[in-house]
C-alpha positions in Angstrom: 18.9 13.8 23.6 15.7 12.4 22.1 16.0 10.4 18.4 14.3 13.9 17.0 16.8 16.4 17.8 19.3 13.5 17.7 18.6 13.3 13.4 18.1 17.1 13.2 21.9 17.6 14.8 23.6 15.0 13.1 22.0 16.3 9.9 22.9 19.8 10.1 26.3 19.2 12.0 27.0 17.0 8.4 24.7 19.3 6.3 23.1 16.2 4.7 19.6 14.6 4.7 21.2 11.1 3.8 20.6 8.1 5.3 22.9 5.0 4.6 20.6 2.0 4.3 23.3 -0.5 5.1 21.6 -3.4 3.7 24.6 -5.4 2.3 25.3 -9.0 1.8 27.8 -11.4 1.2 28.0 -14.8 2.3 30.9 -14.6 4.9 30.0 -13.4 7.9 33.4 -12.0 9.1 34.1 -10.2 5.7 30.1 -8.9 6.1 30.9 -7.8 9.8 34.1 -6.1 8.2 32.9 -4.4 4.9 30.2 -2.9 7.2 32.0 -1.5 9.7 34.5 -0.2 6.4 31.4 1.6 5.2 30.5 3.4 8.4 33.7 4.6 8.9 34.1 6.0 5.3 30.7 7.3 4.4 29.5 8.7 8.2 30.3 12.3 7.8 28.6 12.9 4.5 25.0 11.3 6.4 23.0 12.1 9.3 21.7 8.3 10.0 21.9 5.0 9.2 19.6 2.3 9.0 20.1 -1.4 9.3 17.4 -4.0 8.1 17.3 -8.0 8.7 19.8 -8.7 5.7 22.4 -7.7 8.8 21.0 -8.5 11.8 20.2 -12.4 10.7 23.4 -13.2 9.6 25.6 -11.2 12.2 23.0 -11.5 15.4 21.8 -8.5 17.0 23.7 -9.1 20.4 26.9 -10.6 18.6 28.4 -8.1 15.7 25.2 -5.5 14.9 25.4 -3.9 18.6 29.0 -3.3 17.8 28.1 -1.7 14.2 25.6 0.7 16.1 28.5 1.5 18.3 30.9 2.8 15.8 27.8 4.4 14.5 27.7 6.3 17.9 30.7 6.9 17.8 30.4 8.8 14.3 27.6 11.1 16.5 24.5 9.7 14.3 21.8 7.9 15.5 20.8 4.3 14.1 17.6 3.5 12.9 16.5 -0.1 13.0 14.3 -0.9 10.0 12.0 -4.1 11.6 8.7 -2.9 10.0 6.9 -3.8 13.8 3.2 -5.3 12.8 2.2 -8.1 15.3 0.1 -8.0 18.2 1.4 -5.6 21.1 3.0 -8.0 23.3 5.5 -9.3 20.8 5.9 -5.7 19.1 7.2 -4.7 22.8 9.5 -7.4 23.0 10.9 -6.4 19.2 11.0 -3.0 20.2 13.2 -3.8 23.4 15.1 -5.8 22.3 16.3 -3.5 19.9 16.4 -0.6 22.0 18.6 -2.8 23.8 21.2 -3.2 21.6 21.3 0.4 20.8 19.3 1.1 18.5 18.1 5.2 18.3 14.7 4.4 16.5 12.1 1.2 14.9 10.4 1.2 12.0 6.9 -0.4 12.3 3.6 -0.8 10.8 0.4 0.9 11.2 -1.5 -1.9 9.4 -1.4 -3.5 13.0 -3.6 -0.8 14.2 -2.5 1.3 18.1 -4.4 -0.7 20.9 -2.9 -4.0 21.9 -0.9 -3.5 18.8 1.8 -0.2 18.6 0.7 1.4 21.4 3.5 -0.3 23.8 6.1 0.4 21.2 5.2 4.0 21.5 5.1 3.8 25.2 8.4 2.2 25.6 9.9 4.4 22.8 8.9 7.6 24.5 10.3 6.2 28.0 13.5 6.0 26.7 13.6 8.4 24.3 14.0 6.5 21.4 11.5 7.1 18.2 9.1 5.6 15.9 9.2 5.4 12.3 5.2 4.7 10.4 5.2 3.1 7.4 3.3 5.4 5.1 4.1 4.2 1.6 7.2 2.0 0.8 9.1 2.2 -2.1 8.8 -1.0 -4.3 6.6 -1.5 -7.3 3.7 -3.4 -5.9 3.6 -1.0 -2.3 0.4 0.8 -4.1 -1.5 -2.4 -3.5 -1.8 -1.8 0.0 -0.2 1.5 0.9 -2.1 3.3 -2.6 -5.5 1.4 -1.8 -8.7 2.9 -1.8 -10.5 2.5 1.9 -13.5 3.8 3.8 -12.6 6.3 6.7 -14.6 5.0 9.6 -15.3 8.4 11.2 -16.4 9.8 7.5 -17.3 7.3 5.2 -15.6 8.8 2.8 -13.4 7.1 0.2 -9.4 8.1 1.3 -6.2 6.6 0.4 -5.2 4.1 2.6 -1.3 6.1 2.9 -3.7 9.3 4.0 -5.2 7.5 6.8 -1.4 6.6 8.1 -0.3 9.9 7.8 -3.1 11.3 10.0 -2.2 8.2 12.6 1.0 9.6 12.4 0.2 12.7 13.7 -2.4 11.5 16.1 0.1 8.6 17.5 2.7 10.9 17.5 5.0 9.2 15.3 9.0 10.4 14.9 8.7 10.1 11.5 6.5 9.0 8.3 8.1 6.7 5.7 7.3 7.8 1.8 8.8 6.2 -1.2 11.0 8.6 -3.0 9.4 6.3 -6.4 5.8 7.9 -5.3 6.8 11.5 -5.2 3.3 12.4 -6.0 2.6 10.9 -2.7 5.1 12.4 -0.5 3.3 15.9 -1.6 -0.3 14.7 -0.7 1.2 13.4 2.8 3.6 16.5 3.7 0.5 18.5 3.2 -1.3 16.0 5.7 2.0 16.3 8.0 3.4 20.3 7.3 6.5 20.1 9.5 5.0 18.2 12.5 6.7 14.8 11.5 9.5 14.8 9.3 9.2 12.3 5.6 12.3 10.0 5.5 12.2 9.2 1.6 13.7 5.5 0.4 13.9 4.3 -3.4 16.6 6.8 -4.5 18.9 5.4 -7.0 18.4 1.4 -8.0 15.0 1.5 -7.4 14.1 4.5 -9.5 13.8 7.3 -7.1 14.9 10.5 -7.3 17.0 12.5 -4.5 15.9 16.1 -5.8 12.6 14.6 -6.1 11.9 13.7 -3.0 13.6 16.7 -0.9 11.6 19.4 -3.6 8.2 17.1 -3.0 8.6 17.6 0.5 10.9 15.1 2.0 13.0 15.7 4.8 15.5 13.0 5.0 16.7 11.0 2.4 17.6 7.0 2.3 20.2 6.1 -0.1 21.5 2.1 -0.1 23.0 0.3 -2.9 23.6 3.7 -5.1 26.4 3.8 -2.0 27.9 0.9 -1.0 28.1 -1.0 -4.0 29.7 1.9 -5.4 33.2 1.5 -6.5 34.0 4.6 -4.1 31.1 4.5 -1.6 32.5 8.0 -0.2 32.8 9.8 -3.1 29.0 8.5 -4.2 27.5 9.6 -0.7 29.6 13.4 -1.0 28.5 13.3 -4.4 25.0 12.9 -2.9 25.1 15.9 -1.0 26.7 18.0 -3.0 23.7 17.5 -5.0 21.3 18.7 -2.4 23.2 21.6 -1.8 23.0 22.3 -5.4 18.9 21.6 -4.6 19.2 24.4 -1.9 
């Protein structure tokens, strides 16, 4: 089963659009290891992914404690979603990619600053012969992404003056991208780029909750999947907080 229909299952299997950005830290390493795998077991059947960025992987190592975690996520049926943000030249954004894929990962996150040839074009090579998916970086979430993402650009084939996030989403859909990353704190932008997109490739939304982004926002603006982090596990109940969560997009519905 391909990363697509792999989401799409888990997600209406679960009847949520959440996405656990496991992103925690604490300085031992065993009790890190431990509280993360405590989190996957309690909150999996209220999500339909998770994601795992560098705050894990450097401290646990990808090949020592995070291949297990993406186990037990397997083992909860959802895929995992490694958030690397790939943007180097193409013969070290292989090597990322693989190496990831290796340990288990469903789906990368990269760049399309880098540009395709001799820069993502062997990710998406390598992602498609395995199945695996890429995730573009359209417009992230924190309070200086308009800088780059928001900037005004020349469109080479035009000349017209574009959004820099509209050019991504239209290399999205010409790469043939698994999914388009917009900021749930831009929900102005996640409407302009779902009506470059429609329902060819799916918006996975992060900035809900500490950093200001709404969850209704984001799935009414045209959103498909949702990714919640600290509003869950530094809850005081993280699985109440993520079935809170979807209760509240079933309310949406």
């Amino acid at each position: 089963m391909g990363f697509k229909k792999f989401i799409e299952a888990a997600a209406a299997r679960n009847k949520s659009p959440i996405v656990l950005a496991l992103d925690p830290t604490k300085k031992d390493r065993e009790d890190l290891f431990k509280h993360s795998l405590k989190l996957i077991g309690s909150v999996s059947r209220f999500l339909c992914a998770v994601k795992i960025n560098r705050q894990l992987v450097l401290p646990l190592g990808l090949y020592d404690r995070v291949e297990k975690l993406v186990g037990e996520i397997h083992e909860r049926e959802i895929p995992a979603i490694m958030d690397v943000k790939i943007n180097d030249i193409g013969h070290t954004n292989e090597f990322i990619a693989s190496e990831y894929f290796s340990a288990g990962f469903d789906a990368v996150t990269a760049s399309p600053f880098v540009g395709y040839r001799d820069g993502l074009e062997p990710v998406f090579r390598l992602a498609r012969s395995k199945q695996n998916g890429v995730i573009l970086l359209v417009h992230m979430s924190h309070k200086g992404a308009s800088e780059g993402y928001g900037q005004t650009v020349i469109d080479e084939k035009t000349g017209d003056r574009r959004a820099q996030f509209e050019v991504f989403a239209e290399r999205a859909l010409q790469w043939g991208a698994d999914g388009a990353i917009v900021a749930a704190t831009f929900p102005e932008t996640i409407v302009r780029v779902r009506s470059i997109l429609r329902d060819d490739i799916p918006i996975f939304s992060p900035g809900i909750g500490v950093q200001g982004g709404s969850l209704s926002g984001a799935l009414v603006a045209g959103a498909r999947y949702a990714i919640v982090g600290r509003s869950i596990y530094e809850s005081d109940d993280p699985a109440r907080s993520a079935e809170n969560l979807r209760r509240s997009v079933a309310a949406i519905d």
